[in-house]
C-alpha positions as semicolon CSV with decimal commas, in nm:
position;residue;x (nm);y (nm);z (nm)
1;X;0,000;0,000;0,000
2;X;0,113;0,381;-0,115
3;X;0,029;0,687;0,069
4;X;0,105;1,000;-0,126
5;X;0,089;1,275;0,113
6;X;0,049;1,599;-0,117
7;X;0,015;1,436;-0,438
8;X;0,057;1,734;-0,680
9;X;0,151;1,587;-1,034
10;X;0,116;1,253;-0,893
11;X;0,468;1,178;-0,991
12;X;0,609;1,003;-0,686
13;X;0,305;0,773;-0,719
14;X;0,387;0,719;-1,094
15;X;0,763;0,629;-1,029
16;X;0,638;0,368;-0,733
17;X;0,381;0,197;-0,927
18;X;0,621;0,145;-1,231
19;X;0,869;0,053;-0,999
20;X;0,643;-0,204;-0,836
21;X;0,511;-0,329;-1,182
22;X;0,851;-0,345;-1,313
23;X;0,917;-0,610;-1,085
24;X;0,608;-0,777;-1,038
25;X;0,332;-0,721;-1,310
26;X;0,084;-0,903;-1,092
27;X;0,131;-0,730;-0,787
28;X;-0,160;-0,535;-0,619
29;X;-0,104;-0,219;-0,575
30;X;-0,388;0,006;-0,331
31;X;-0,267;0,355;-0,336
32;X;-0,425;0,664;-0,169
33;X;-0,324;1,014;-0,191
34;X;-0,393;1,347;-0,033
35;X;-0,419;1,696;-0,273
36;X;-0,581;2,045;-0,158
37;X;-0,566;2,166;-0,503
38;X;-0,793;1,970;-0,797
39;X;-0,628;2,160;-1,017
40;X;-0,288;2,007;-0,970
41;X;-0,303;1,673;-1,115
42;X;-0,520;1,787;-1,415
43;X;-0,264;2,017;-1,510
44;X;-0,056;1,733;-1,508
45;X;-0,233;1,561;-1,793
46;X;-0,363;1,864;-1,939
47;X;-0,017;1,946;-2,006
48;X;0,098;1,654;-2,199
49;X;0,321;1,564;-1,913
50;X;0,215;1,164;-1,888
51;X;0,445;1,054;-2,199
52;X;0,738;0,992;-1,964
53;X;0,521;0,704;-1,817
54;X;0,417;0,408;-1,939
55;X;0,036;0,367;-2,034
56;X;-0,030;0,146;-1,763
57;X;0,098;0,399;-1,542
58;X;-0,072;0,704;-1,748
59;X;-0,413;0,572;-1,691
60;X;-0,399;0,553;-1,337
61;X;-0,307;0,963;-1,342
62;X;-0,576;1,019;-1,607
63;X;-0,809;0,864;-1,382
64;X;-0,731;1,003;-1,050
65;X;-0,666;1,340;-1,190
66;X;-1,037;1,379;-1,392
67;X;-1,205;1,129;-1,171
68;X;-1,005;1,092;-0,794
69;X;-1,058;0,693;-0,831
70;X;-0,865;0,455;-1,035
71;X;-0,951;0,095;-1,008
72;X;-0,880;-0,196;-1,300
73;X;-0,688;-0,513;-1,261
74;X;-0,431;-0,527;-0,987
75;X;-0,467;-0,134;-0,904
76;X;-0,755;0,001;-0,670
77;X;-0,602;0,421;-0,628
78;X;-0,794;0,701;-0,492
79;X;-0,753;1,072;-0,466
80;X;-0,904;1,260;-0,161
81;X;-0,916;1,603;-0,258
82;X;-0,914;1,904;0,077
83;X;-0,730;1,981;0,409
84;X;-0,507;1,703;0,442
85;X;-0,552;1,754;0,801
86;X;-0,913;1,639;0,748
87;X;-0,905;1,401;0,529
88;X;-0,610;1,225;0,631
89;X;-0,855;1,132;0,937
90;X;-1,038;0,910;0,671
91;X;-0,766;0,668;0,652
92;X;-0,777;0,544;0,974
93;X;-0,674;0,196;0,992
94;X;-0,482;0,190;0,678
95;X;-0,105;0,061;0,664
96;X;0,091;0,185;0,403
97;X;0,453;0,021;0,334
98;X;0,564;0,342;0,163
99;X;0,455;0,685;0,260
100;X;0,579;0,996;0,029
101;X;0,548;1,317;0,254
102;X;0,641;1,576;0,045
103;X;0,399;1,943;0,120
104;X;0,553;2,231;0,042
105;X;0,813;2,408;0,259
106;X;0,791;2,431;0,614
107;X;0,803;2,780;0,536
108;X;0,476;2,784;0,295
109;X;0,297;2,543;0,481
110;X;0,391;2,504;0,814
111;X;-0,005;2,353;0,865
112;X;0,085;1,984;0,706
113;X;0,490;1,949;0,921
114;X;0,325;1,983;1,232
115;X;0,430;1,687;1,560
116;X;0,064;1,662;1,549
117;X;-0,019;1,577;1,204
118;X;0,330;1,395;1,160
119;X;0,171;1,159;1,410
120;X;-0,143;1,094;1,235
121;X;0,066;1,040;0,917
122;X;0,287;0,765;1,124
123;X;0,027;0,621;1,252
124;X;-0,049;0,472;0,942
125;X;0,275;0,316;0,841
126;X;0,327;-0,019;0,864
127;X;0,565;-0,218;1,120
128;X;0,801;-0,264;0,790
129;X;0,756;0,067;0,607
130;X;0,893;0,354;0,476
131;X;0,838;0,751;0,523
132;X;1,062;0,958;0,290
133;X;1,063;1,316;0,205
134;X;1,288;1,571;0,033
135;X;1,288;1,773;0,350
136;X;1,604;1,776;0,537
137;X;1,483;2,076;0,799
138;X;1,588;1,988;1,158
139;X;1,214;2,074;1,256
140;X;1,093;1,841;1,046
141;X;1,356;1,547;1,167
142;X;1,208;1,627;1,545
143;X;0,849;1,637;1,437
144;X;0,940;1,253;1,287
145;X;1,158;1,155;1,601
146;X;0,865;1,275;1,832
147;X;0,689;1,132;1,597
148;X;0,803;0,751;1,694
149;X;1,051;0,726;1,425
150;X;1,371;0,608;1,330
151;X;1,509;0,901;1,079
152;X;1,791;0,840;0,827
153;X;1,920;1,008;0,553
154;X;1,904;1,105;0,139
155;X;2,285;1,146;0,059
156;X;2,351;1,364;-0,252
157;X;2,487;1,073;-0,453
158;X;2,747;1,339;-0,556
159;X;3,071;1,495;-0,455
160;X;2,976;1,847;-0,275
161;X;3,212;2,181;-0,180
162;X;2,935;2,333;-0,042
163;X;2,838;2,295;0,338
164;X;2,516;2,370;0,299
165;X;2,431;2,058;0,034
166;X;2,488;1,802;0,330
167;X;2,143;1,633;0,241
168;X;1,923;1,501;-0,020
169;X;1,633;1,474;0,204
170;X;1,490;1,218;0,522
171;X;1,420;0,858;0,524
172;X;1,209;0,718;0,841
173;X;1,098;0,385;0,968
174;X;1,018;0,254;1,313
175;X;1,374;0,071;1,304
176;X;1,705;0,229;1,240
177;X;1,806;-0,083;1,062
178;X;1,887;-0,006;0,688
179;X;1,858;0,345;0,745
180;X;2,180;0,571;0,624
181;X;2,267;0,741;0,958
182;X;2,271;1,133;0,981
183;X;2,622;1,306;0,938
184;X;2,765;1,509;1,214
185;X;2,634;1,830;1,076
186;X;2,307;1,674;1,059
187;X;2,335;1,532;1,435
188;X;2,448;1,884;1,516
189;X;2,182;2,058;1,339
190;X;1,900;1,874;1,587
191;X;2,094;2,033;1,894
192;X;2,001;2,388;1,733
193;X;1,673;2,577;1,768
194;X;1,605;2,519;1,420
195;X;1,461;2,170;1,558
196;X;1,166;2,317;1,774
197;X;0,929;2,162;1,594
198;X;0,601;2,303;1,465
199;X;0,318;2,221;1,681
200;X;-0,100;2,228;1,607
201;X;-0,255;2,089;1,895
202;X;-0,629;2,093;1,742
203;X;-0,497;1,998;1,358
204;X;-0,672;2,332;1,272
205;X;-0,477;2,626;1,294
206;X;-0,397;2,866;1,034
207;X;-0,007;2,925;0,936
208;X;0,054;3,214;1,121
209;X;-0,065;3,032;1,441
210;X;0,142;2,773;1,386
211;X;0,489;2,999;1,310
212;X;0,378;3,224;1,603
213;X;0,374;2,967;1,843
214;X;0,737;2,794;1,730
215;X;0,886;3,144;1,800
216;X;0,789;3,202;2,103
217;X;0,897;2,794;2,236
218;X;1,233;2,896;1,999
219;X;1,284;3,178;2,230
220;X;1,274;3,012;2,563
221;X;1,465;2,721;2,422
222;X;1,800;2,647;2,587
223;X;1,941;2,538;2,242
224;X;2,176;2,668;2,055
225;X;2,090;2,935;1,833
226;X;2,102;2,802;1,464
227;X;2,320;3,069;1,356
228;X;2,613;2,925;1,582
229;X;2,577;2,627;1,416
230;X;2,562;2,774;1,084
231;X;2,898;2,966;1,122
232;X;3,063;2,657;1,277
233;X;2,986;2,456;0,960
234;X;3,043;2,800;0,722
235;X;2,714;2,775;0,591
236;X;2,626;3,155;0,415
């Protein structure tokens, strides 16, 4: 099972059902995935963007982008357009062995990185699975850690002289086993008051809520400032 947690273009969905069909055609595949905007995925198709996939793959986006439900043959996917804070709450009992978290920036959407809705997200992984997002933010590692989880994570895959490109992203499980462990400047970065994690205790807040209320914890944190750690490690 595949949760998608901001679905946009669908495309992490695509790559992990052609991944999973690649390897086993006759594999069933349930997928669900979380979108505010309707207008997303059909801009997707409207755009002529599906040829990179193959057709099998194509008609599941065609369907859950005109239609939010997909189901033929091996593949049963549906699309539940609103608040992911809301309808997340729909999926109660569901395990998924992969969950893609990837909202926007903590920055632009503070609302979905949350501890709060970060556990409701974990709570539907299963014993075996995997979380992964792009987002290497120390608030978001916390969130995951308070969360229940085991974080790892992305390496670049490529040589780097910059100090700031330490990460690709996060990997998370409920065991640490065959997770890539952080570096030291990640390790360090969680000691910093970057890592006060966003908090919405009612999973209804609106964004400036949510950044109001990490400030003021940030402030009466004993960690180190994140600018101490930024010069230590050079990073403009």
């Amino acid at each position: 099972m595949i949760l998608d947690v901001c679905y946009g273009l669908g495309y992490n969905s695509a790559a992990a059902i052609e991944a999973v069909l690649a390897v086993n055609p006759n594999c069933r595949i349930e997928l669900y995935g979380l979108e505010l905007d309707p207008t997303v995925p059909l801009g997707a198709i409207a755009a002529q963007l599906l040829e990179i996939w193959p057709p099998s793959v194509q008609e599941v986006l065609v369907g859950l982008a005109e239609k939010q439900r997909f189901q033929a043959g091996n593949i049963d996917a549906t699309l539940l357009i609103g608040d992911a804070r809301q309808r997340v709450q729909e999926l109660a009992g569901i395990k998924a062995d992969v969950i893609f978290f990837d909202p926007f920036s903590p920055k632009h959407c503070p609302e979905l990185w949350t501890v709060e809705f970060c556990e409701v997200v974990v709570g539907l992984l299963a014993p075996g699975g995997k979380l992964s997002t792009y987002s290497r933010s120390a608030a978001v590692r916390s969130a995951f850690l308070l969360a229940g989880l085991q974080i790892g994570t992305i390496p670049l895959g490529r040589p780097s002289e910059s100090a700031h490109e330490w990460s690709q992203g996060t990997v998370a499980a409920w065991e640490e086993v065959g997770l890539l462990p952080l570096s030291k400047i990640e390790r360090e970065h969680l000691q910093t008051r970057a890592a006060v994690p966003y908090r919405d205790p009612g999973l209804g807040d609106n964004a400036g809520a949510i950044v109001a209320r990490r400030e003021i914890e940030q402030r009466s944190s004993g960690l180190e400032a994140s600018g101490s750690w930024r010069r230590r490690w050079k990073i403009l």
